[in-house]
SEDRENNU-391048 format. One record per residue: x negated, z negated, y negated of N, C-alpha, C, CB in turn. Coordinates in steps of 0.02 Angstrom, whole numbers, plus 50000, padded with zeros to 5 digits. Glycine has a CB too. Example, Ala and Ser with C-alpha at 12.3 -4.5 7.8 and 13.67 -1.06 7.14 Angstrom:
<nodes>
493404961050284493854961050225493404961050165494354954850224/493584964650112493164964350053493554960649998492964971450030/
</nodes>
This chain:
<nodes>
483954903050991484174899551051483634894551072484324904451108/483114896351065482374892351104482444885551046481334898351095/482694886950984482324881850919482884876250934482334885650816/483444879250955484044876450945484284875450856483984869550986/484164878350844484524880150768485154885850782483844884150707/485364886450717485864889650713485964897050681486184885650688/486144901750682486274906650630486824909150602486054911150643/486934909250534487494911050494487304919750499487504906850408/488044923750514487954931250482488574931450439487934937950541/488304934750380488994936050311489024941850305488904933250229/489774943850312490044949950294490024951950217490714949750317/489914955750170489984955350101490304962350105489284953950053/491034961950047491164968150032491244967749975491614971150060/491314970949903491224970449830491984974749844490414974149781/492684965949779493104967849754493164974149721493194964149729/492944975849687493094980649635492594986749628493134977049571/492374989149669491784993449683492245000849659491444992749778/492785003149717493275007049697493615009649612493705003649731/493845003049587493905002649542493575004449478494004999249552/492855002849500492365003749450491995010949430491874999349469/491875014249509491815020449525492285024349466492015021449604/492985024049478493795026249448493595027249395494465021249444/493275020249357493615019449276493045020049251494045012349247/492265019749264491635020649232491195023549275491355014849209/491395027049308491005032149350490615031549403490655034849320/490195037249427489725033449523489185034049486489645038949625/488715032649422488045031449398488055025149389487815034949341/488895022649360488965015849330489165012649410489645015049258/489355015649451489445011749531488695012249558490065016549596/488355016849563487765014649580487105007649566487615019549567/487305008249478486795003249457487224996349472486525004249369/487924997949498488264990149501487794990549598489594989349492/487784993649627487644993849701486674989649688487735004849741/486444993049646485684992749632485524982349578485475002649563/485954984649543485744977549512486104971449537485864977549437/486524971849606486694966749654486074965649710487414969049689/485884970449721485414970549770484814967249755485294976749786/484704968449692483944963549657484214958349668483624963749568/484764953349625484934950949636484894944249700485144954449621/485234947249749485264943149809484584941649837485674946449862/484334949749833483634947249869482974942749826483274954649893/483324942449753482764938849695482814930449721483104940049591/483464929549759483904922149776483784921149840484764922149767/483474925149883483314922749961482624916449962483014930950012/482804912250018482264908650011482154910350104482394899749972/481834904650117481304906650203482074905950232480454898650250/481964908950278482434909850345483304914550323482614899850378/483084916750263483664920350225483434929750221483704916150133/484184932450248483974939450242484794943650204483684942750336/484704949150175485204950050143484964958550146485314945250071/485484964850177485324970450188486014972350163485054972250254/486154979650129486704984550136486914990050187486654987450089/487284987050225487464992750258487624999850246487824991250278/487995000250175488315005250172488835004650128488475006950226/489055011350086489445009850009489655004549984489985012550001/490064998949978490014993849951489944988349991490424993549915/489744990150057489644982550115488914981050110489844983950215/488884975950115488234970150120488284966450200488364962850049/487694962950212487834960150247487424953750235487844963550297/487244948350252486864942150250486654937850297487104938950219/486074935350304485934931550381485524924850364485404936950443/485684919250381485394913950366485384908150432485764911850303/484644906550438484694902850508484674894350485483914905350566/484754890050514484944882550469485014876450518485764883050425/484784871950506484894865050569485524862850517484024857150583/485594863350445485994858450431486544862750397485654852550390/487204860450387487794864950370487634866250269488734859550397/487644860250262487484860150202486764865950166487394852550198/486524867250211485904872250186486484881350202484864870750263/486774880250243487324887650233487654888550181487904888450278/487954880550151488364882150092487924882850039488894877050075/487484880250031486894882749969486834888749965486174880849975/486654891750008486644897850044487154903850025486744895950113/487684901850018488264905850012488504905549940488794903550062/488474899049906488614897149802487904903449815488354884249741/487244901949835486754907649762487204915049791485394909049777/487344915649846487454923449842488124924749811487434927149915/488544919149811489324919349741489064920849678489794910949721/488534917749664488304919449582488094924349586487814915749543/487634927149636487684934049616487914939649629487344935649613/488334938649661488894943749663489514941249593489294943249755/489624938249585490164936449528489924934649467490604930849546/489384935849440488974936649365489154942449334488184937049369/489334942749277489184949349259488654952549239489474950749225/488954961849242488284964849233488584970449172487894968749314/488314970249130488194973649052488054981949081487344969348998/488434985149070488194992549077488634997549046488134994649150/488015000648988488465003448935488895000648885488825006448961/488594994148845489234991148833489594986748849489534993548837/489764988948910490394984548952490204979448997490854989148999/490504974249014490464970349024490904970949108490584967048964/490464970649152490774971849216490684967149277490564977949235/491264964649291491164957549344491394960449409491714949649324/491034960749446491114966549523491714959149585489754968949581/491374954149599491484949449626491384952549707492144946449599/491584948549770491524950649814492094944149864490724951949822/492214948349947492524943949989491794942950051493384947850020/491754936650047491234935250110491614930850174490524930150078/491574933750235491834931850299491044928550312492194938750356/491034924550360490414919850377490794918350445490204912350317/490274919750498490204917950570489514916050610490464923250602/489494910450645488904907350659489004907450729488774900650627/488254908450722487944905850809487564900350830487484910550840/487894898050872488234899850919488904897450962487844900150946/489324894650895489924890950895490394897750899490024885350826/490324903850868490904908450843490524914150899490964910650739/490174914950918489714921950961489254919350992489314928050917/488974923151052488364921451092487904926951094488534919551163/488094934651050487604939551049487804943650991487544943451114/487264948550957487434947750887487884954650868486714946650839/488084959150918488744961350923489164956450896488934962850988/489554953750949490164948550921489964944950856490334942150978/489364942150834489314938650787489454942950720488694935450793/489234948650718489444952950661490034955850660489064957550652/490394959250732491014956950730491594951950695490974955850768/491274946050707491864940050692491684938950638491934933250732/491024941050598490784938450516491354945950487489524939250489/491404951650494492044956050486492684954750471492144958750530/492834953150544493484949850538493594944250483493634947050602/493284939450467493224934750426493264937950349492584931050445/492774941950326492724944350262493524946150264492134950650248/493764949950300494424958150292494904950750289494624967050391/494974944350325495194940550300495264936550224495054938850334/494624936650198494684933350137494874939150095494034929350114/494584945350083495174951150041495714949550067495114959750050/496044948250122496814947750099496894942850075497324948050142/496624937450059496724931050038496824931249962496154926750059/497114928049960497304927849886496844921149821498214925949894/496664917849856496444911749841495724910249856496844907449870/495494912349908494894911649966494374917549942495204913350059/493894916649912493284921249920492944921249984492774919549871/492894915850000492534915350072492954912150123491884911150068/492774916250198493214912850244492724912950304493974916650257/492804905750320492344905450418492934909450472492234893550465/492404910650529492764913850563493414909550603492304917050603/493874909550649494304906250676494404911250733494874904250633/494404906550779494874908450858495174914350821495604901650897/495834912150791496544916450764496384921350753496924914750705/496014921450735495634928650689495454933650763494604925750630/495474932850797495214938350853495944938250886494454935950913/496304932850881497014933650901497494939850878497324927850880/497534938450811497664941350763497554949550765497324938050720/496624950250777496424958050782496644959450832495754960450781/496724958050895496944960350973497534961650959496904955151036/498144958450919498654957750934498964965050882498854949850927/498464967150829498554973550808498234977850824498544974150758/497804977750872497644984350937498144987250971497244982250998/498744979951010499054980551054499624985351010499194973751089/499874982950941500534987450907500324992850900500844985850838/499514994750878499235001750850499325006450924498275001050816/499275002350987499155008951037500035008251049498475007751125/500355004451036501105004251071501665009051005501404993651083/501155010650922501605011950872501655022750901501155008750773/500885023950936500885030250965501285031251003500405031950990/501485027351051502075028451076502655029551079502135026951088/502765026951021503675023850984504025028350973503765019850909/503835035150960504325041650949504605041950998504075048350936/503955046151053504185046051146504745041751175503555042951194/504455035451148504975030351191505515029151141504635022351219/505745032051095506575030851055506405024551012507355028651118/505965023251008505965016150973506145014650902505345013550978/506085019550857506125020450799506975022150800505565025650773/506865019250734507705020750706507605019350611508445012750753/508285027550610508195026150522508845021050492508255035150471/508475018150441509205014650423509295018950349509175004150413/509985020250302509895020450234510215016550187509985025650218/509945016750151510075012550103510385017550038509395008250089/511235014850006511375019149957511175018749896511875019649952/511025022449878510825023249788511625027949747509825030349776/511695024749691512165025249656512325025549573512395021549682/512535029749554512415030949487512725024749431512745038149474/512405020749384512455015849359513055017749331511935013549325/513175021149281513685021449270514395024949263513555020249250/514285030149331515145031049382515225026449444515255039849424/514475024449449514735021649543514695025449572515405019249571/514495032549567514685037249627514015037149675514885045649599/514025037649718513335039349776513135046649741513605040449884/512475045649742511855051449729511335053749782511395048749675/511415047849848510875048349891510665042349929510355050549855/510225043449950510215037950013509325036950032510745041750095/509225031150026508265028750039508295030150110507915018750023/507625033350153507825034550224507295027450238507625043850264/507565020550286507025016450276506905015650357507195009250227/506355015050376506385016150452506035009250475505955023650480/506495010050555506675000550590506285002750661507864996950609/505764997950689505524998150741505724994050794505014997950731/506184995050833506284991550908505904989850961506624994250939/505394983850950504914985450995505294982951071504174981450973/505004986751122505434983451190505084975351187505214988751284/504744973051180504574966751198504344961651125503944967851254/504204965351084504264959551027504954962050993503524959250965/505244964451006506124962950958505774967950909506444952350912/506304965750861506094970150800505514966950741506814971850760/505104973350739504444973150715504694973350633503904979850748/504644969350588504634971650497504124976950489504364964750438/504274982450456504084987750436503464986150372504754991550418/503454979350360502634977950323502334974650342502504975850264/502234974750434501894971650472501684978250516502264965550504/502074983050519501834988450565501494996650531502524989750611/501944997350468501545002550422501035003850387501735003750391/500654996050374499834995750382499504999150445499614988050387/499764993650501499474996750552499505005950567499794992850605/499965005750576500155013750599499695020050524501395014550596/499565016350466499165018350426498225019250428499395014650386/498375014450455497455012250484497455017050556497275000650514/497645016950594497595018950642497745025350654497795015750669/498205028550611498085037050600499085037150646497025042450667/499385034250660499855033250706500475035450642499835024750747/500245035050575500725036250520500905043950498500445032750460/500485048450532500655053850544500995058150574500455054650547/501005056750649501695059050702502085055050685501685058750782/502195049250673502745044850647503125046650567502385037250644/502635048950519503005052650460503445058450477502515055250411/503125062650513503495068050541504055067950566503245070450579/504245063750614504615060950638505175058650574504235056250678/505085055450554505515052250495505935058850467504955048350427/505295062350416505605066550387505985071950433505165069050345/505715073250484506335079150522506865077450525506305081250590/506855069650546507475065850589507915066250521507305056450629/507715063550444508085062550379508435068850371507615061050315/508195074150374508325081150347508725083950384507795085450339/508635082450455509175085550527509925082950506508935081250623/509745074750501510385072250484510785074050448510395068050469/510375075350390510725075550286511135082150294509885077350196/510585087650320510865095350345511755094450361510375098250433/511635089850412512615089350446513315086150370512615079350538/512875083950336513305079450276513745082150237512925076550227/514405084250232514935086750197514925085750127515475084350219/514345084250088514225082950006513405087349993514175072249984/513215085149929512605086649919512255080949914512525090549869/512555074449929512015067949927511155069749935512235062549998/510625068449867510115066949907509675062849967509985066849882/509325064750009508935059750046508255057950025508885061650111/508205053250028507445049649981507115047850045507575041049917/506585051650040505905048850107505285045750086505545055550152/504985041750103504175037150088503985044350109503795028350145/503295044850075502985046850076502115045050097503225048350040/501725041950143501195036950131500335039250102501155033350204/500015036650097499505036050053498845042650115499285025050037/499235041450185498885044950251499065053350235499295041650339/500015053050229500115059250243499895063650194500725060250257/499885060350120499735065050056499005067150085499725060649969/498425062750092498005066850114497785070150145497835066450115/498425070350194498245076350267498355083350242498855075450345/497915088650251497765093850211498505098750233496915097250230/498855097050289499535102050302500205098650249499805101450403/500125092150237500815090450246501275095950199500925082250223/501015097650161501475104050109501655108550158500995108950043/501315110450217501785116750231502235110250306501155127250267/502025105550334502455102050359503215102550329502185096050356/503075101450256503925098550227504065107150234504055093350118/503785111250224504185116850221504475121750290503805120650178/504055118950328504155120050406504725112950417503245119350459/505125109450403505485103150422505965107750373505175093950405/506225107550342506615112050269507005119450319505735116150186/506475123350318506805129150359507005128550422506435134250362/506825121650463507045120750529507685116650521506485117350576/507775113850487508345107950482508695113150437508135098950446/508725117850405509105120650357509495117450316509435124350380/509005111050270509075106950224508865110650163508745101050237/509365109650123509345115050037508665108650018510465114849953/508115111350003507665108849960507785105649920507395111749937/508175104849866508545099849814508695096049843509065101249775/508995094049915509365087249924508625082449954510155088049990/507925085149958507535081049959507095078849935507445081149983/507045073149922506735069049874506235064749914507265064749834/505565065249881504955063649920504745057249869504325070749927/504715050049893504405045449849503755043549848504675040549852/503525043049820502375039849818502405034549773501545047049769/502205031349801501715026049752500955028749721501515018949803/500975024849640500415025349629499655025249664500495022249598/499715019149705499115017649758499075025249803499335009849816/499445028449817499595034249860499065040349829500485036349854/499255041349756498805046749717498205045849700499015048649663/497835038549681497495036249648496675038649693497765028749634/496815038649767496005038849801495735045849778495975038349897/496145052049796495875057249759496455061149724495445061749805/496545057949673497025060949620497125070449601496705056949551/496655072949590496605081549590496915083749636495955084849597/496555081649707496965084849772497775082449783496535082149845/497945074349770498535072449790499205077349755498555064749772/498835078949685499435080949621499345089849646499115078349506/498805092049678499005097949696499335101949748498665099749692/499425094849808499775097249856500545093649829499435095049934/500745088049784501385087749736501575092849726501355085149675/501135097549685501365102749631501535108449695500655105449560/501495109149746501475114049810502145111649831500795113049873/502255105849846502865101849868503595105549813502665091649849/503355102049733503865103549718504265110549707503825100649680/503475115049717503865119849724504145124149743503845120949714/504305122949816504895122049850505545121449816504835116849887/505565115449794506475115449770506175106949783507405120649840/506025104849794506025096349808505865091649747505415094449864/506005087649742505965083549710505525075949719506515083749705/505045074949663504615070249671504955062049631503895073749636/504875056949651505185051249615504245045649628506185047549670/504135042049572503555035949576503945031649578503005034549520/503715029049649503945023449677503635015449643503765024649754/503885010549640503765002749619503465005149565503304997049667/503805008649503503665009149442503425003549421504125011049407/502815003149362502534995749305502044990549389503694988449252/502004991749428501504988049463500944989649479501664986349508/500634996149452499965000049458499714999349379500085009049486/499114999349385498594998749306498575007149287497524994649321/498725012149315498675015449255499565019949251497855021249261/499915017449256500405022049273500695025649204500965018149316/500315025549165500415030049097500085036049113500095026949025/499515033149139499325040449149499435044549197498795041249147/499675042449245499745045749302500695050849297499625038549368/501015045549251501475052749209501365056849190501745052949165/500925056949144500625060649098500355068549133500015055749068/499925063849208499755069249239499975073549277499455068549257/500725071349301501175073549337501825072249333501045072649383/502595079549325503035079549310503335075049365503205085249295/503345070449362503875068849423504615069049389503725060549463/505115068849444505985069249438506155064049439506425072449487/505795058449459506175051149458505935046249447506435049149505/505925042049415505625034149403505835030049437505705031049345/505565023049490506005021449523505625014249488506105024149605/506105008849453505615002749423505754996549502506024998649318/505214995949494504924991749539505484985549553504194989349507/505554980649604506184977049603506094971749580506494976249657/505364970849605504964962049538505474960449467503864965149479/505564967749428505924964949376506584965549387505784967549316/506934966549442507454966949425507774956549452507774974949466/507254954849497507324949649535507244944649451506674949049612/506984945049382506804940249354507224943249278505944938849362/507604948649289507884950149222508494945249211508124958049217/508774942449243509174938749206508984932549182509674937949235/508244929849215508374924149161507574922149135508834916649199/507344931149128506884929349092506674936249043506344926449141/506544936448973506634941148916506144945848915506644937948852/505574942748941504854948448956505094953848998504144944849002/505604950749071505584956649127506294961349106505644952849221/506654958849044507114961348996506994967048945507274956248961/506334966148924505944969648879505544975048945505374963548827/505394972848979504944978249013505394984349039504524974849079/505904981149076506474987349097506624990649039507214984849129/506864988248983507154991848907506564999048905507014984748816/505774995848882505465000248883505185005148937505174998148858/505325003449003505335009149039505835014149037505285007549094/506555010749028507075016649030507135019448953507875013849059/506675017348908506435021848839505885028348863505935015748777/505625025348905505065031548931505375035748974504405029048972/505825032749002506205039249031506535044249015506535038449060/506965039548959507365043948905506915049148860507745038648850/506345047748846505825051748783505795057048851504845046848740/505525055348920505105062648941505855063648995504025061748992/506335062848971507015064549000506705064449097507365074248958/506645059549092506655057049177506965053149200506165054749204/507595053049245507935045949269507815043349275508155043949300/507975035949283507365029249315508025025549357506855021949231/507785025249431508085020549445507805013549456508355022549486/508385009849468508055001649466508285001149550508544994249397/507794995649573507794994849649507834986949639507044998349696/508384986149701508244978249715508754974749657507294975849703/509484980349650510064973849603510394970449666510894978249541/510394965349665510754962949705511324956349663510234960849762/511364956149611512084954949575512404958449532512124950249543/512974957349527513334961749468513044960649380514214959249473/512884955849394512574953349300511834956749326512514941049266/511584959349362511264964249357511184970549346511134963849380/511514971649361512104978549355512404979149295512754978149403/512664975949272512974974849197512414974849151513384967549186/511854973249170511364972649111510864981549119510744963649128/510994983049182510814991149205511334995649146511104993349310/511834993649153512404997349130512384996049052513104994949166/512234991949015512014991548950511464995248936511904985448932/510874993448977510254995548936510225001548950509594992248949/510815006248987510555014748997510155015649052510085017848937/510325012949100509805013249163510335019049208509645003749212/509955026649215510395031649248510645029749327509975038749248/510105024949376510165024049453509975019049462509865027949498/510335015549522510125011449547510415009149627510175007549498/509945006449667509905002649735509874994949750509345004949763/510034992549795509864986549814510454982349853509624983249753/510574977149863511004974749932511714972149899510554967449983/511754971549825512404971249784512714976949794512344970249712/512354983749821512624991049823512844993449885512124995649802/512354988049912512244991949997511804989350027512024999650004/511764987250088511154987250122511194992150171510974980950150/510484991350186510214998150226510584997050308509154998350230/510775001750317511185002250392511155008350423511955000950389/511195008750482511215015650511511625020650515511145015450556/511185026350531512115032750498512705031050512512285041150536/512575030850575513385027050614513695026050575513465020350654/513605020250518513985014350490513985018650431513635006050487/513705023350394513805027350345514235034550330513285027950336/514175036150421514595042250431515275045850394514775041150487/515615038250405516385040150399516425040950308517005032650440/516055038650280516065039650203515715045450189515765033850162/515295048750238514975055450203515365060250228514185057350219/515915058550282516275065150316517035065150258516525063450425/517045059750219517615062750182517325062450119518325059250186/516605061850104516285061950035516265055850002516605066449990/516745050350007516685046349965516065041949938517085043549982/516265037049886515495033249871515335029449929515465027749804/514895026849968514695020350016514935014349999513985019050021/
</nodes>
C-alpha cells in the first residue's frame, strides 16, 4: 500500500493429482508433489513467493508495478507445472488450474484476496479451455448466489419443494414397461424451477444430498409399494450417499417401512461414484445387493476404467451412456461402440440398457443390434405419477 505497487495472489490446484495417486500410487503422488515444488521455487525471482498449502493446492504471490511482469510470472509457473516428470519409466504430465487475484483492484485485505484468487482457480477447472482465470465481480456473484440455493436446498423437503418425476424404461423388444427412472424436480418458491445439474452439485458439496436422498428414495418406494404390477423403480444413487457409512441399512430401513419387495429396486451409480474409495464403495454394494436389490452402472463407456470396475463388481444392469445413442445414426464409431458393449453384456449375461432414444430409427437399430432396454423421450418423458397412474392401475405399458 505505502509503495503503491501491486500484488498478484495465485490459487494453484494440480489437474491430475487424484488420478495419479489411482493409477501409480501416493510414493509416485508424492515425488509428483516434491519435484513441482523444486521446480517453482528453482523459477522465483525478487518479489516472487510460491508455498503449498496442502495435498495438491499451491498457492503463489507476486508483487509488480507492471502487468506484463505478472504474466511472466504466471508462463514460468505453467512450465512448471505442465512439463513432464519421468517416474519409473513413465512419463507423467500433472498440469494445473491457476485463479489469479490482485491487489488492490479485486481485494483490500489478504483474506478476500485469497478468497477471490480461489474462486478464480475452481473457475478455470471448470473451464474447459482456460488454464488460468483473473478474478471477476461475477465470480463472487456466482459464489453468493450458491450459498443462497445450498441454505434454501436444506429446506426443500420441509417446505414440499421437491417433486419426483418418472421416466419409462421399456423392453426393446416387446415394448412392454419394466420400470421407471425416479428423476427429481425442484420448485423453488422464487427462482421457478431450478435444473437438477445446477442444484445436485450444490446439495452435494454442501452435505444437503443426504436428507434429500432419503427423501427421494422413501418417497420412490412408498409410491412403487401402491403399484398393481411388479414394474421396477430405478433411483440415483450419489457419489455423498455411497460414502455415508449408514446408507446400507438406510435402504433397508426404507424397504421394510414402505413394504417394497426388494427386487422392484434398482439402485444406479456412476463410475465417478465408486472410484474415490473403491474397497469401501463395492462393500457397502455387496451389503445393498444383498437384500434382494439390484445394482445397474450408470452412463456406461464415459469413465477410463470401466472394464475394470465390472470385473470388480457384479452389477444387474448396464445402462450405455446417451452420448452414443445421440450420434448412432449417423456416425459408425458410436455404431461400433454400442455393438461392443451389448457383446459385453451378452458374454457376462448383463442387460444393457440404452438411455436417451429419442427416434424410432433409433430404436430400430436397438432392436437389431440386441439391445435388451431402453429409455428416453421417443418412449416417454419424465412426468409425474399423476400422469402415470392410470397405466399402472390397469398395468398397461406407459
Amino acid at each position: 500500500r505505502r509503495s503503491g505497487s501491486k500484488v498478484a495472489a495465485i490459487g494453484i490446484d494440480l489437474d491430475k493429482f487424484k488420478e495419479i495417486n489411482d493409477t501409480r500410487g501416493h510414493a509416485a503422488g508424492d515425488e509428483v508433489l516434491a519435484t513441482l515444488s523444486r521446480r517453482m521455487q528453482d523459477c522465483l525471482e525478487a518479489d516472487e513467493t510460491v508455498a503449498r498449502f496442502g495435498g495438491d493446492e499451491f498457492a503463489a504471490a507476486k508483487r509488480f508495478e507492471d502487468v506484463t511482469q505478472l504474466h511472466d510470472f504466471i508462463k514460468r509457473l505453467e512450465a512448471c507445472l505442465h512439463d513432464e516428470i519421468r517416474i519409473d519409466g513413465y512419463d507423467i504430465k500433472p498440469g494445473a488450474s491457476l485463479g489469479v487475484a490482485i491487489y488492490p483492484q479485486d481485494a483490500d485485505n489478504l483474506e478476500a484476496l485469497l478468497n477471490n484468487s480461489d474462486l478464480a482457480m475452481y473457475r478455470a477447472k471448470d473451464a474447459l479451455t482456460e488454464r488460468v482465470c483473473f478474478y471477476e465481480v461475477s465470480m463472487d456473484e456466482a459464489a453468493r448466489s450458491r450459498r443462497l440455493i445450498a441454505n434454501d436446498l436444506w429446506q426443500a423437503v420441509e417446505r414440499n419443494e421437491l417433486q419426483l418425476h418418472y421416466q419409462v424404461q421399456k423392453s426393446v423388444n416387446s415394448g412392454n414397461t419394466i420400470g421407471y427412472e425416479v428423476l427429481l424436480r425442484w420448485h423453488h418458491p422464487a427462482r421457478g424451477t431450478i435444473p437438477p445439474s445446477d442444484f445436485i452439485p450444490i446439495a452435494e458439496e454442501c452435505g444437503a444430498i443426504l436428507p434429500i436422498g432419503e427423501w427421494v428414495l422413501r418417497e420412490a418406494c412408498r409410491e412403487a409399494a401402491t403399484w398393481n404390477n411388479e414394474h421396477k423403480i430405478a433411483v440415483n444413487l450419489s457419489p455423498v450417499q455411497l460414502g455415508n457409512a449408514d446408507v446400507a441399512d438406510l435402504v433397508h430401513r426404507v424397504l421394510l417401512d414402505t413394504g417394497l419387495s426388494p427386487h422392484r429396486l434398482e439402485l444406479e451409480i456412476t463410475e465417478s461414484t465408486i472410484i474415490g474409495d473403491k474397497e469401501r464403495a463395492l462393500q457397502t454394494l455387496r451389503r445393498i445387493k444383498a437384500f434382494g436389490v439390484t445394482i445397474a452402472i450408470d452412463d456406461f463407456g464415459t469413465g477410463y476404467s470401466s472394464l475394470e470396475t465390472l470385473r470388480a463388481f457384479p452389477f444387474d444392469k448396464i445402462k450405455l451412456d446417451r452420448s452414443f445413442m445421440s450420434e448412432v445414426e449417423a456416425s459408425p464409431e458410436a455404431k461400433a461402440i454400442i455393438r461392443a458393449i451389448l457383446a459385453l453384456g451378452q458374454t457376462l449375461r448383463v442387460p444393457v440398457l440404452a438411455e436417451g432414444v429419442e427416434t424410432r430409427h433409433q430404436l430400430q437399430i436397438l432392436l437389431d443390434e440386441g439391445c435388451d432396454e431402453a429409455q428416453g423421450y421417443f418412449l416417454g418423458r419424465p412426468m409425474p405419477v399423476e400422469r402415470i397412474r392410470p397405466d399402472l392401475a390397469t398395468g398397461k405399458a406407459a
